[in-house]
N, C-alpha and C positions, 0 to 999 in steps of 0.2 A: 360173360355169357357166350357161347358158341353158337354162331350161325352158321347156317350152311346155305348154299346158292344153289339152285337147280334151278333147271329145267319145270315149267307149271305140268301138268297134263289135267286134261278133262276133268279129273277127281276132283281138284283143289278147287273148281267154278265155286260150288258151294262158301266154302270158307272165305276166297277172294273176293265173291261178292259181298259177302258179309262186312271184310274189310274194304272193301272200299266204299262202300254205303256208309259205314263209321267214320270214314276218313274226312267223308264229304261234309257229310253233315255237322262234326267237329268244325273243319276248317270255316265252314261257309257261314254257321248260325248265326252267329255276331256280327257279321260282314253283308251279308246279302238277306232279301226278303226270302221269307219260305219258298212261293211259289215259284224262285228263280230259279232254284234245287233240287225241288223235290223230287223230280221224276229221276233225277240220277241218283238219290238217293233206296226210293223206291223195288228199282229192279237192274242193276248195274252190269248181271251175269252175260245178256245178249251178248255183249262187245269183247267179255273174256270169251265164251265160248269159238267165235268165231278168230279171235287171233288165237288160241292156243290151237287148233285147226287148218291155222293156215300153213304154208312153208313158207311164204314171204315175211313172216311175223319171230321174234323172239318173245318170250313170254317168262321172265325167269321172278321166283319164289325164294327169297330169304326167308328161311326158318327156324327157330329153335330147336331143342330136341323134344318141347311140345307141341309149338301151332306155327303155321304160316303167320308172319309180322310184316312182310310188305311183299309186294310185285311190280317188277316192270315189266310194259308193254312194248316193244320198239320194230316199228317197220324196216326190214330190212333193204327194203328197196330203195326209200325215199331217205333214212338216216332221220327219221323223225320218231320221237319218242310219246308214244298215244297217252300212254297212262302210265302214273307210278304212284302209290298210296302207300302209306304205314300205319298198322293200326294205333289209334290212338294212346295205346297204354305201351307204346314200344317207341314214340317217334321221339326224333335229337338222341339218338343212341347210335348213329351210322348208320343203319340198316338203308336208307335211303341214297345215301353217298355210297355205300358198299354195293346197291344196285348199279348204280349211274356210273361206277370203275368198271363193271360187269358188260355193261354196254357198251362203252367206250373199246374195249378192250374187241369188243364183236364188231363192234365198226371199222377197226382197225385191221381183222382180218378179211374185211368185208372191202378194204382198200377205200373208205369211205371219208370223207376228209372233213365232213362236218357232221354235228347233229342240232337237230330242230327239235323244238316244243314251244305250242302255245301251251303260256299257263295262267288259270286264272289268278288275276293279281292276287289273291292271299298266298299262292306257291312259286308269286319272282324271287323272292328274296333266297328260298331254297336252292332255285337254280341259280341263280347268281352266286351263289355262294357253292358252288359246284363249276365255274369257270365260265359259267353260257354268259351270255350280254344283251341288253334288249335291244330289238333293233327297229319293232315297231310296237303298231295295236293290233289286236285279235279280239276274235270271239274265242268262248269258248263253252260248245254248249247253251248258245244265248247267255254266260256270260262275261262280264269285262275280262278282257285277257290280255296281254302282252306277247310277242313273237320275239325268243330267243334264239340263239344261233352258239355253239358252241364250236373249234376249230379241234378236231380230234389229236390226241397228243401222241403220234403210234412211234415216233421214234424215242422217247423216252420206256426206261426196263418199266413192267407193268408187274 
């Protein structure tokens, strides 16, 4: 299947939010009570709209040649990665890891030498398994989370 990486803009809010309301609610049912989730389930688009808006922010959309299948969020200031979701009928396919080489790769030019995410524990093992390391506790969102730290790789070919 061919994906493609871009750039989000304002249009995708819709879809994004969609997918990330799906993502959440996937990851967290099992794991967490409702009302832990719910409001990030609910209306997710506020915090797209305003990073795809900002110039401090990356905001990039793997796609297929039909829908948006996941986004990362990544503050360009701080090297901390806000958001990344895939929708649930697409995720453990790379689109996720194909994000985070995305980023890396903008950190990189950004002479950034590390990246950050709190994630809540259902998504350590993701990031761990994409090079980060945990290095404490976090919230996230009111809930449980972990604080990764990943050391950006810019001298190896990307």
């Amino acid at each position: 299947m061919k994906v493609t990486i871009r750039t989000a803009t304002v249009g995708d809010v819709p879809s994004l939010g969609i997918l990330r309301g799906q993502a959440i609610e996937a990851a967290c049912s099992d794991v967490y009570d409702r009302q832990q989730y719910a409001d990030l389930v609910a209306d997710p688009r506020t915090d797209l709209t305003t990073w795809i808006d900002s110039e401090a922010m990356t905001v990039l959309v793997a796609e297929t040649e039909i829908t948006p299948v996941a986004y990362a969020a990544f503050d360009e200031d701080t090297g901390e990665i806000l958001s990344i979701a895939t929708n649930t009928d697409y995720q453990r396919e790379g689109f996720g890891s194909a994000l985070v080489d995305r980023v890396e790769d903008r950190a990189c030019k950004l002479n950034l030498d590390e990246l950050g995410v709190s994630a809540p524990t259902v998504a350590v093992g993701f990031f761990e398994a994409q090079g980060f390391d945990v290095v404490g506790e976090d919230d996230w969102y009111g809930l449980p989370a972990k604080r990764l730290k990943n050391h950006t790789d810019c001298g190896n070919d990307r």
